[in-house]
C-alpha positions in Angstrom: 153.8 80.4 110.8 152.9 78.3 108.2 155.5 79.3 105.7 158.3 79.0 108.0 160.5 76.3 107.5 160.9 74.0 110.6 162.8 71.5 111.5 162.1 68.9 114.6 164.9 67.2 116.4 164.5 64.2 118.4 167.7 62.2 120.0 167.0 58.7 118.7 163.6 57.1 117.7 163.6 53.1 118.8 160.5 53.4 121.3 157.1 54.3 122.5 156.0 56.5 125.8 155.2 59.8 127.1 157.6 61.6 124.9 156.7 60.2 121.6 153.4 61.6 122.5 154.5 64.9 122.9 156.1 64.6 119.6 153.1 63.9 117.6 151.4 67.1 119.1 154.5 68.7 117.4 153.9 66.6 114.0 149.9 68.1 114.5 151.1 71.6 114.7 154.1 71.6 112.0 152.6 68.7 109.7 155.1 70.4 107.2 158.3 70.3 109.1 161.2 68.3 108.7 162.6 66.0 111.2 166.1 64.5 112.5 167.3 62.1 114.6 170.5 60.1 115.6 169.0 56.9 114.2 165.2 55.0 114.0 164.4 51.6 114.8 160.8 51.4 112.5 159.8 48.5 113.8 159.8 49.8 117.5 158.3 52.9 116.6 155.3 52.2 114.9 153.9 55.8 116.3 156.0 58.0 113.6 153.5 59.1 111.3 153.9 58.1 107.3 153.9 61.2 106.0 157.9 62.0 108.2 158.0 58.3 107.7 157.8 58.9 104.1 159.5 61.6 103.0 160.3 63.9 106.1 162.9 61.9 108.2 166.2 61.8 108.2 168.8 60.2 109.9 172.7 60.4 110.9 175.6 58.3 110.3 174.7 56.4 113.1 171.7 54.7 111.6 174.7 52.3 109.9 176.2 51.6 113.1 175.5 48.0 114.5 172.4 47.4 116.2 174.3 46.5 119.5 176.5 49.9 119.6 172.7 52.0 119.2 171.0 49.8 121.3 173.8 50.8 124.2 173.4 54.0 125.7 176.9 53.8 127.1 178.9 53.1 123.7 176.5 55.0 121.7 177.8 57.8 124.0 180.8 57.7 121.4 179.0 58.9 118.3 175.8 61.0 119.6 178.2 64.5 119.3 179.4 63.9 116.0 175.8 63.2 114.8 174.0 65.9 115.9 176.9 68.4 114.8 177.0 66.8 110.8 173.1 67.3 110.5 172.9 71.1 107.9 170.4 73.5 108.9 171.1 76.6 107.5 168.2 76.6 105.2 165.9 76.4 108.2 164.1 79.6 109.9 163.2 77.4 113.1 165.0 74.6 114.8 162.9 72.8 117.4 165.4 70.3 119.6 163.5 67.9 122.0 166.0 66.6 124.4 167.2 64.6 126.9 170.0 64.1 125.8 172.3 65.8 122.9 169.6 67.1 120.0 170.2 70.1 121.7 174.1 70.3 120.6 172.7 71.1 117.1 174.5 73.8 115.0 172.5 76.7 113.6 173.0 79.9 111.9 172.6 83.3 113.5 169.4 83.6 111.5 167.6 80.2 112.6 166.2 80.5 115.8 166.7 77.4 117.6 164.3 76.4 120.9 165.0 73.1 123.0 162.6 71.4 124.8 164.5 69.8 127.6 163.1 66.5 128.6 166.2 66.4 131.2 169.8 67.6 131.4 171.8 64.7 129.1 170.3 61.7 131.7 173.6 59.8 132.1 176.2 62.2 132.9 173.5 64.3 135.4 172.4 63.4 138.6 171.3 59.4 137.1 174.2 58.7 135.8 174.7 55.7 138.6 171.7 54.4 137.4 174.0 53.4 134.1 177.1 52.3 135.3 176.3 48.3 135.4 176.3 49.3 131.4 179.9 50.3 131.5 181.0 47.4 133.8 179.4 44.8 130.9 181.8 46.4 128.6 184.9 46.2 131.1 187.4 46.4 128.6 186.1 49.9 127.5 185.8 50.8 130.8 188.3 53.4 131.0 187.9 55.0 127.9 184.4 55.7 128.4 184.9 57.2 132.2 187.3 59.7 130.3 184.8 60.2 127.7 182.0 60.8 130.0 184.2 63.2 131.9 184.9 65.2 128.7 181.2 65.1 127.7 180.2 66.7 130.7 182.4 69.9 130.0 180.9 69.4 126.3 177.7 69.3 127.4 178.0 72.3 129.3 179.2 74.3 126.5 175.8 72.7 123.9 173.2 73.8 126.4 174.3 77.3 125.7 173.7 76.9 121.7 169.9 77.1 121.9 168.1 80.6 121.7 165.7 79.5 124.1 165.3 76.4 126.4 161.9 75.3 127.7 161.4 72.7 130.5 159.3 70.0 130.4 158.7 70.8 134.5 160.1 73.0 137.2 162.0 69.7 138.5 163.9 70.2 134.8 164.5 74.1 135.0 165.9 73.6 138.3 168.6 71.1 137.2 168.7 73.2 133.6 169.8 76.4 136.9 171.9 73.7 138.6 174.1 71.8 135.6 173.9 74.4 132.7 173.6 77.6 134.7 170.6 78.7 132.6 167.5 79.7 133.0 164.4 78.3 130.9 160.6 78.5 131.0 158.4 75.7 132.3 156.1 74.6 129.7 153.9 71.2 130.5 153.8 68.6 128.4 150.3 68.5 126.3 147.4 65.8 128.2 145.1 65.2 125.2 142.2 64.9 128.0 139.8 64.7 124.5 141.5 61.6 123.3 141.6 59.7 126.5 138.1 60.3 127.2 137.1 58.5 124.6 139.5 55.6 125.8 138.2 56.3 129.1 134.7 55.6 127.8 135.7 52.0 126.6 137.3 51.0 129.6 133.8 51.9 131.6 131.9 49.9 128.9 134.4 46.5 129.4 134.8 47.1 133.1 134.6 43.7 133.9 137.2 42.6 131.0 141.0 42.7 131.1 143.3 42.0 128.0 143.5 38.3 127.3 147.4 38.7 128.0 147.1 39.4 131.8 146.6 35.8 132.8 144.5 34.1 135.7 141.2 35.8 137.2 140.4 39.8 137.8 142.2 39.7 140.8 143.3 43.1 142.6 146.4 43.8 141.0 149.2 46.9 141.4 150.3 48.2 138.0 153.7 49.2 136.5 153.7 51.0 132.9 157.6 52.0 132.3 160.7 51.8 130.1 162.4 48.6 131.1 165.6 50.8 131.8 167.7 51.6 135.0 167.0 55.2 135.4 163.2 53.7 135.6 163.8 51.6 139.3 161.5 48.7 138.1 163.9 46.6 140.1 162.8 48.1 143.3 159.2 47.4 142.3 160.1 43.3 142.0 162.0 42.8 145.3 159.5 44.9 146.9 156.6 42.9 145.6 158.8 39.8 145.8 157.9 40.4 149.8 154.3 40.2 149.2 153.4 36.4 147.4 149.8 37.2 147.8 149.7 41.0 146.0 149.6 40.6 142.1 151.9 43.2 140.4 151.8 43.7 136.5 154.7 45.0 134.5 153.5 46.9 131.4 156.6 47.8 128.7 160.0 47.0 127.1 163.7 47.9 127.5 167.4 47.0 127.7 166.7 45.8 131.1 163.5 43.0 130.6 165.5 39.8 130.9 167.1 40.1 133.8 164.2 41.9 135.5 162.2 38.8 134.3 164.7 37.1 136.2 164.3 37.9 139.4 160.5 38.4 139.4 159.0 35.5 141.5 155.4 34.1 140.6 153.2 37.0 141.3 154.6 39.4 139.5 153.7 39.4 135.3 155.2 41.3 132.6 153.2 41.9 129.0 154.1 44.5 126.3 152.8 46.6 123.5 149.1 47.1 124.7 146.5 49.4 122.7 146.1 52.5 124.4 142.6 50.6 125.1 144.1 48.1 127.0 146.3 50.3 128.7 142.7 52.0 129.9 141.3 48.7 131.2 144.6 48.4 133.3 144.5 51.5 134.6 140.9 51.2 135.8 141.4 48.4 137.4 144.4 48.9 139.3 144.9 49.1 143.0 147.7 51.7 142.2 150.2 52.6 139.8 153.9 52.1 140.8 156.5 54.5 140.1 159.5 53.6 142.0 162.1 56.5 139.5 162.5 59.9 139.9 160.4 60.9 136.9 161.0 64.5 134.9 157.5 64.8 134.6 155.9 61.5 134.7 153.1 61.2 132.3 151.9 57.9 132.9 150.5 59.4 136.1 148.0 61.6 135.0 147.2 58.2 132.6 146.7 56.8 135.5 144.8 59.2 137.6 142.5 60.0 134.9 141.4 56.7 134.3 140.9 56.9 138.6 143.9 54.8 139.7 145.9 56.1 142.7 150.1 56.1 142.6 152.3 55.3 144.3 155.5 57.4 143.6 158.5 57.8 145.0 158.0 61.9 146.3 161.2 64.0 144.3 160.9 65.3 141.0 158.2 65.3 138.5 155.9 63.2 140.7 155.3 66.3 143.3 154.3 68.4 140.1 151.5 66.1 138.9 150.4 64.1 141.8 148.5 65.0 144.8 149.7 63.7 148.1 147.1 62.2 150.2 144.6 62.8 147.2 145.6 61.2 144.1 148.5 59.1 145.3 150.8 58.2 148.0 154.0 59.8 147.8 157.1 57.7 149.7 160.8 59.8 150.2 163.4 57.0 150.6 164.2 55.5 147.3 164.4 52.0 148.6 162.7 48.8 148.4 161.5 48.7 152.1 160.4 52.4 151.4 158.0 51.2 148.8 157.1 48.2 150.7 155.9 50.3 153.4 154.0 52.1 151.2 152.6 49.5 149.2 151.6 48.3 152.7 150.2 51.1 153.9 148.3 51.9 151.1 144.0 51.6 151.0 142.6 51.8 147.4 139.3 53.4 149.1 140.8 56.1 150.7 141.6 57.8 147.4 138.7 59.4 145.5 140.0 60.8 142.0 136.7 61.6 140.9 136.7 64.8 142.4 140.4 65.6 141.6 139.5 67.1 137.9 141.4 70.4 138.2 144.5 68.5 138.6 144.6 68.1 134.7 144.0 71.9 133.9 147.6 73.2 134.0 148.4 70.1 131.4 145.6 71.2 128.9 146.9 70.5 125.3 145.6 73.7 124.1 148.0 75.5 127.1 151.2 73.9 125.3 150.2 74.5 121.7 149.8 78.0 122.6 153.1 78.6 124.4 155.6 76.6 121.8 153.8 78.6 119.3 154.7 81.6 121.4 158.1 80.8 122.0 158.9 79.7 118.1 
């Protein structure tokens, strides 16, 4: 496999989460590939390792676009086709795509085998697509264009999914919407849990038990937890008016995004937001937590077998990726209604003490790193 020549696609790389992990469990078993994207912001993604940093990365046309075009899903929505198609990989014998959006629309030669790994069918024209439209009303003047646009792109889109040789899903929630929008079938492949690495992150969290990063202010109060994307698809907002209801329940926002100001905004005095914390710090948090608070309607949702490993309970809204790594009644409490007085009844409801994830080991066995090196290197 070795002497194959590979080549790793990635949509655009300008931030940090479950993904990016993924991605360096690719860089561990292809240190020689080569990879692509649309465009990289370096200084907000620090994880890229120096030797693709180096030597191994390249970019489209698009990394010369103005920051505020890349930085907005919506008019970035112009360019992403054009960029994926101009990328040359005929001299490649394997073409990985990771995707959730339009690496997948790469061209390849009948002898390159190309394999996507679909994080989620392209997010914004699929099923969330709602969750972007406040983007599209801040550019009114474009308005029209881009609803015509985003029509064509979904016939377009249609027509990419079908390039790939094989398509595996990140969960069964993604195969089922791969069935539903592209009418194809794919193969559920979980995304790697290093449980080796977080042990040892695990281990410093029980030794500073009583410590929590100097950036969460005030005492070691009970606290709920968020660790997301500051985007809309992610439903933080639903998070801060339904904690905005409870003045004496401490809530702490961990992570970045498009949307932090004005979720900042309408955050009342409980609620905190911090950023780029050590994967040490992020262990503290989790161990500490009453419950982590996921409000979206993950693909997968990685930050909750974080969470339950380190032996904090979530609280997830019940479709999609949650039902597929959570337990209900076991590891977390799951709530159906995606509204804030949903997940204020939850949050309500809930009783740290009733949840022992000591005992809820197995859970992680089906995410085994070893189990996903195995079947990409099947599939390639």
């Amino acid at each position: 496999m070795r002497d194959r020549k590979i080549a790793i696609v990635y949509d655009w790389m300008d931030s940090w989460g479950g993904v990016e992990r993924m991605l360096l469990v690719l860089h561990e078993m292809f240190p020689e590939a080569q990879w692509y994207t649309s465009y990289v912001d370096y200084k907000k993604a620090a994880w890229i390792p120096d030797q693709v940093r180096d030597d191994r990365l390249k970019t489209s046309f698009m990394q010369g676009l103005p920051s505020f075009i890349k930085k907005s899903r919506i008019l970035s929505l112009l360019f992403f086709p054009f960029a994926f198609e101009s990328f040359d990989f005929r001299s490649y014998d394997t073409v990985i795509s990771v995707t959730s959006s339009f690496a997948k629309s790469v061209i390849t030669q009948p002898h390159t085998k190309h394999v996507c790994i679909l994080l989620t069918p392209t997010r914004w024209l699929w099923g969330q697509g709602k969750s972007y439209e406040l983007g599209v009303k801040s550019y009114w003047i474009m308005r029209p264009i881009i609803q015509f646009f985003i029509h064509y792109l979904k016939r377009w889109d249609v027509i990419v999914a079908q390039r790939p040789d094989k398509i595996i899903s990140i969960s069964q929630t993604v195969a089922d919407r791969c069935r539903q929008y592209y009418n194809r079938e794919s193969t559920v492949v979980y995304p790697p849990f290093d449980e080796e690495y977080w042990k040892s992150i695990k281990q410093e969290a029980v030794n500073n038990k009583h410590w929590i990063p100097n950036r969460v202010r005030d005492d070691k109060s009970d606290y709920f937890l968020v660790v997301s994307r500051l985007e809309p698809y992610k439903k933080v907002d639903l998070a801060i008016q339904a904690f905005n209801t409870f003045p004496d329940k401490k809530l702490i926002i961990v992570g970045k995004g498009t949307q932090g100001k004005k979720l900042k905004a309408m955050a009342s005095h409980n609620i905190q937001f911090i950023q780029d914390v050590t994967d040490q710090e992020l262990g503290v948090l989790y161990s500490q937590a009453e419950a982590l608070i996921m409000p979206q309607e993950e693909d997968f949702g990685y930050v909750a077998l974080e969470a339950q490993f380190f032996g904090c309970p979530v609280i997830a809204y019940g479709v999609g990726g949650a039902c597929e790594t959570i337990i209900d009644g076991k590891t977390g409490l799951l709530f159906y209604n995606q509204s804030v007085d949903a997940l204020s009844d939850a949050v309500a409801d809930f009783d740290h003490n009733k949840y022992n994830l000591e005992d809820q080991a197995s859970i992680f066995e089906q995410f085994q790193k070893e189990k996903f090196i195995r079947a990409i290197n099947t599939y390639i």
